[in-house]
C-alpha positions in Angstrom: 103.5 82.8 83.6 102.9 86.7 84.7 103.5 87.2 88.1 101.8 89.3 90.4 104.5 91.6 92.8 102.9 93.3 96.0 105.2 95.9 98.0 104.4 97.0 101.6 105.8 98.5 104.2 104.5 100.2 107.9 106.1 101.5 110.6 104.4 100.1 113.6 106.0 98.8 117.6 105.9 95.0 116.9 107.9 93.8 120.2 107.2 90.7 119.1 108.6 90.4 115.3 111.7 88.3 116.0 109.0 85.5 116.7 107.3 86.3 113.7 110.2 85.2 111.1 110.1 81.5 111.0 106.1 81.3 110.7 105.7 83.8 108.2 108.7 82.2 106.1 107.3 78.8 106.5 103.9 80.5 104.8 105.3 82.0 102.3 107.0 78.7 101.0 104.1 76.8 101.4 102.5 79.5 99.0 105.1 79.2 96.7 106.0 83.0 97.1 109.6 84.3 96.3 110.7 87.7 97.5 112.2 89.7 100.6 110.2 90.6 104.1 112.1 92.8 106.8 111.3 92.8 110.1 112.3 95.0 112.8 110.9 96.8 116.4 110.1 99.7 113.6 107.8 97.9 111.9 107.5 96.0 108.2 108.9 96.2 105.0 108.7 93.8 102.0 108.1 93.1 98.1 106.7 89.5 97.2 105.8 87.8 94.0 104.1 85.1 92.9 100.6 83.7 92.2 97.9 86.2 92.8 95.4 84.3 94.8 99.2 83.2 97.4 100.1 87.1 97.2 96.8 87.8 98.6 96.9 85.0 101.3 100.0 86.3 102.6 98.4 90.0 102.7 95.2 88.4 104.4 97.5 86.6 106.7 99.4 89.7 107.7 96.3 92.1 108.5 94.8 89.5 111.5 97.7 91.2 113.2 96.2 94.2 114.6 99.1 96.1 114.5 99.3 95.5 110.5 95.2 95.7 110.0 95.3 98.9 107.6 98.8 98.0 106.1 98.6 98.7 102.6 100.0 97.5 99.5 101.0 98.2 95.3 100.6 96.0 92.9 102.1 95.3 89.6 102.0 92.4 86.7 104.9 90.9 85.5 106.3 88.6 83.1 109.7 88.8 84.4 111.4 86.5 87.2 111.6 89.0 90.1 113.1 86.8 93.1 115.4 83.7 93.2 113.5 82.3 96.4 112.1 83.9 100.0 113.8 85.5 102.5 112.4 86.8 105.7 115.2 88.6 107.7 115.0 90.6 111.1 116.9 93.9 110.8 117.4 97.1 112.9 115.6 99.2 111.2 112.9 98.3 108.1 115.1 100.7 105.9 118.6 102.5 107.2 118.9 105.8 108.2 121.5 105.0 110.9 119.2 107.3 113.3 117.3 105.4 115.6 115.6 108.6 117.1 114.1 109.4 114.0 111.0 107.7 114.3 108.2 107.8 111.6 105.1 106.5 113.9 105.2 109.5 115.8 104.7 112.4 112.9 106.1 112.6 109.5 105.5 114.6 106.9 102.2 115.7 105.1 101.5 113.4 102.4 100.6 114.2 98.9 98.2 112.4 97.0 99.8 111.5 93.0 96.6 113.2 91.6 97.9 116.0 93.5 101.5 116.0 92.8 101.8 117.8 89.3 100.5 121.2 90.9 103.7 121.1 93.7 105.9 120.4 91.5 105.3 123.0 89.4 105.3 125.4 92.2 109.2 127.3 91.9 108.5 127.9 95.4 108.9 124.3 96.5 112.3 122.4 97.0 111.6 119.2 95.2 114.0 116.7 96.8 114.5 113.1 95.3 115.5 110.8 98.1 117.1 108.0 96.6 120.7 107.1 95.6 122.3 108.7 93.0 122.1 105.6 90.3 118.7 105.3 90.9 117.9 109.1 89.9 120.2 108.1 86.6 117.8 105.6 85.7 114.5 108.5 85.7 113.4 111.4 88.0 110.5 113.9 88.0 111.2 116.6 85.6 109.6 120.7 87.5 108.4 122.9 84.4 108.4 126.6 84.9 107.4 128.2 82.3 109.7 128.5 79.5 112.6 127.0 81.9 113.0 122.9 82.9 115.1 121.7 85.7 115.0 118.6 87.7 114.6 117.7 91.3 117.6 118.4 93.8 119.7 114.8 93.8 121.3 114.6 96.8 124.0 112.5 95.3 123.9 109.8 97.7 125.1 106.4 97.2 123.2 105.1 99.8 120.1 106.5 102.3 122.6 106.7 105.4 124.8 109.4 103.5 120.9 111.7 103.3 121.2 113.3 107.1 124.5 114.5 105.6 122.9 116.4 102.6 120.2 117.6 105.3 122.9 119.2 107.4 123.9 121.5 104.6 120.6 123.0 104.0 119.2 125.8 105.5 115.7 125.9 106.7 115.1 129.4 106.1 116.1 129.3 102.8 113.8 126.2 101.8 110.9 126.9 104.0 108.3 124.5 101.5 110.3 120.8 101.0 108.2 118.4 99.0 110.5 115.0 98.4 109.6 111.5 96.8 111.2 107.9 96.4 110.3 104.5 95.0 107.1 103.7 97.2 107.8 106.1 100.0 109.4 104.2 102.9 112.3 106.9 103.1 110.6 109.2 102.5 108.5 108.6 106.1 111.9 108.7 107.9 113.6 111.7 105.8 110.7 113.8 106.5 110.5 112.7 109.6 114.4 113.8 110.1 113.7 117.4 108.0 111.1 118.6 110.5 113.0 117.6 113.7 115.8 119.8 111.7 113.9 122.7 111.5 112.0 122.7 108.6 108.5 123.9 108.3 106.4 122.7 105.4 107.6 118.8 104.7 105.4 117.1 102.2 106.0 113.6 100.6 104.4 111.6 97.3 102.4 109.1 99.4 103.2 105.9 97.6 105.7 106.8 95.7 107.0 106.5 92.3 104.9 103.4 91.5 101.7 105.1 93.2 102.6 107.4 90.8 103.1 106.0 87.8 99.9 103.7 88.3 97.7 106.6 89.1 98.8 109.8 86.9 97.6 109.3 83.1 101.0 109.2 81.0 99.7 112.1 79.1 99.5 114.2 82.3 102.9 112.6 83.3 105.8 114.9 84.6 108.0 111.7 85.4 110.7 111.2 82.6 112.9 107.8 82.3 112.4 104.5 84.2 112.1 103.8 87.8 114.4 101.7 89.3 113.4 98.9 91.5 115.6 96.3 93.8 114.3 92.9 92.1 115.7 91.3 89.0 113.1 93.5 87.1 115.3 96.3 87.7 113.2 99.3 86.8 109.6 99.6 85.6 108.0 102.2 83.3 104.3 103.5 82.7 102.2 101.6 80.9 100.2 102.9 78.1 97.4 101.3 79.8 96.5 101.7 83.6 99.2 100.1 85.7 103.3 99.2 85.7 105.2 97.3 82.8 108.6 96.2 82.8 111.4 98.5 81.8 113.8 98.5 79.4 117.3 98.0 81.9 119.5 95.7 82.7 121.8 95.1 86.1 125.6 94.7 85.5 126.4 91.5 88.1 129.7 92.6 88.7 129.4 96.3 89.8 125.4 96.7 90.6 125.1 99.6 87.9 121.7 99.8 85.9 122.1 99.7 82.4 119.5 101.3 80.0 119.7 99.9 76.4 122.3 102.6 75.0 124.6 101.1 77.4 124.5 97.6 76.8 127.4 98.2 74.3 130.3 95.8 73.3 131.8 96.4 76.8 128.9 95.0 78.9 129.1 91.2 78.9 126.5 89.5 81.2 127.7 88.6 84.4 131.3 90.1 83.9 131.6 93.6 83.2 129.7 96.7 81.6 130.9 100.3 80.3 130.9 101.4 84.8 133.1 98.5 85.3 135.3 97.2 82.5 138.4 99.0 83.2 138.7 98.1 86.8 
């Protein structure tokens, strides 16, 4: 049966959100919901899947808290199993930066609406930074056209978002004085912009949303994203649908060593649950 999956996140004090985990877990299994929700002091962050009219309980549920009243959300369809069961988990920070005075509720960057994003990115003046992991960015990024020339965003090569003040640390403000960056649904993003203007930098935007803002809002004719985006369920990346909205992608996820695998690499050397063309010799 299709599924409906809802992401959120905010960054919001809640003093209170150790208290919150066994209520809100109990909810969401008597809802029948499967999917992860992190608490921390920082605030909420969570993707949840499951019957449309529970997935909308649980959203109605969280906004009575009037710290989470204007939390907002993405939605997708799927026919795929996305979650093996719940999980509500208190963390120390909603997503890791490993900097705990970098903190997105007081000032982050200036967000960039998706019907808006096309014209930065084809500005050569702008430092187009993608903020995920390095796999991630293997699996589809935004392609910058200028003129006859075509490059891609800066990768920061990271094989997780701790190692992205690092990359930070070996740019110079002066020489990238307009930044524009983007990830999945933009959660890092509010923390690495945050972290680029208390470095120095002047002019820090960020796709609000995201990737999947993106891909639900940007015609694919007028698309400048090329690939799959990779997501951290047992989808493991979606694409744009012909239609409005998100469909299922084409990738698989090796067990063994965590590696997306588009089609072309689901050769004789990936067997399901053992080993694929990443993993086999080791």
């Amino acid at each position: 049966m299709p599924q409906l999956v809802a992401t959120f996140y905010k960054f919001v004090r809640l003093t209170d959100y150790a208290e919150k985990r066994e209520p809100l877990l109990t909810y969401c299994l008597e809802q029948g919901l499967k999917g992860t929700i992190l608490l921390a002091e920082e605030g909420i962050n969570g993707t949840i899947a499951g019957d449309a009219t529970a997935v909308h309980n649980l959203l109605a549920v969280l906004k009575t808290d009037s710290h989470l009243a204007d939390l907002e959300h993405k939605e997708s369809i799927t026919q795929s199993s996305t979650f093996d069961r719940m999980k509500v988990k208190l963390k120390k920070e909603i997503v890791t930066l490993g900097m705990p005075e970098i903190d997105p509720s007081q000032g982050t960057g200036t967000y960039v609406k998706p019907q808006e994003w096309n014209a930065l990115l084809s500005d050569p003046d702008v430092t187009v930074i993608d903020v995920r992991n390095a796999f991630e960015v293997s699996v589809g990024t935004f392609k910058r056209s200028f003129g006859a020339s075509c490059s891609e965003s800066h990768n920061p090569q990271t094989d997780s978002f701790r190692q992205f003040p690092e990359y930070v640390n070996q740019l110079d403000p002066q020489q990238h004085p307009k930044v524009a960056m983007f990830c999945t649904g933009g959660i890092r993003c509010e923390k690495a912009s945050a972290l680029m203007l208390a470095q120095g930098f002047e002019q820090v935007y960020h796709l609000k949303g995201g990737i999947l803002s993106y891909l639900e809002a940007v015609p694919a004719e007028e698309s400048l994203w090329q690939g799959e985006c990779f997501v951290f369920d047992q989808r493991v990346a979606v694409t744009q649908g012909m239609e409005d909205g998100i469909e299922d992608g084409s990738y698989a996820m090796c067990r063994a060593c965590g590696h997306p695998l588009s089609p072309a690499e689901q050769t004789t050397e990936y067997q399901a649950g053992i080993a694929c063309p990443y993993c086999a010799n080791s």
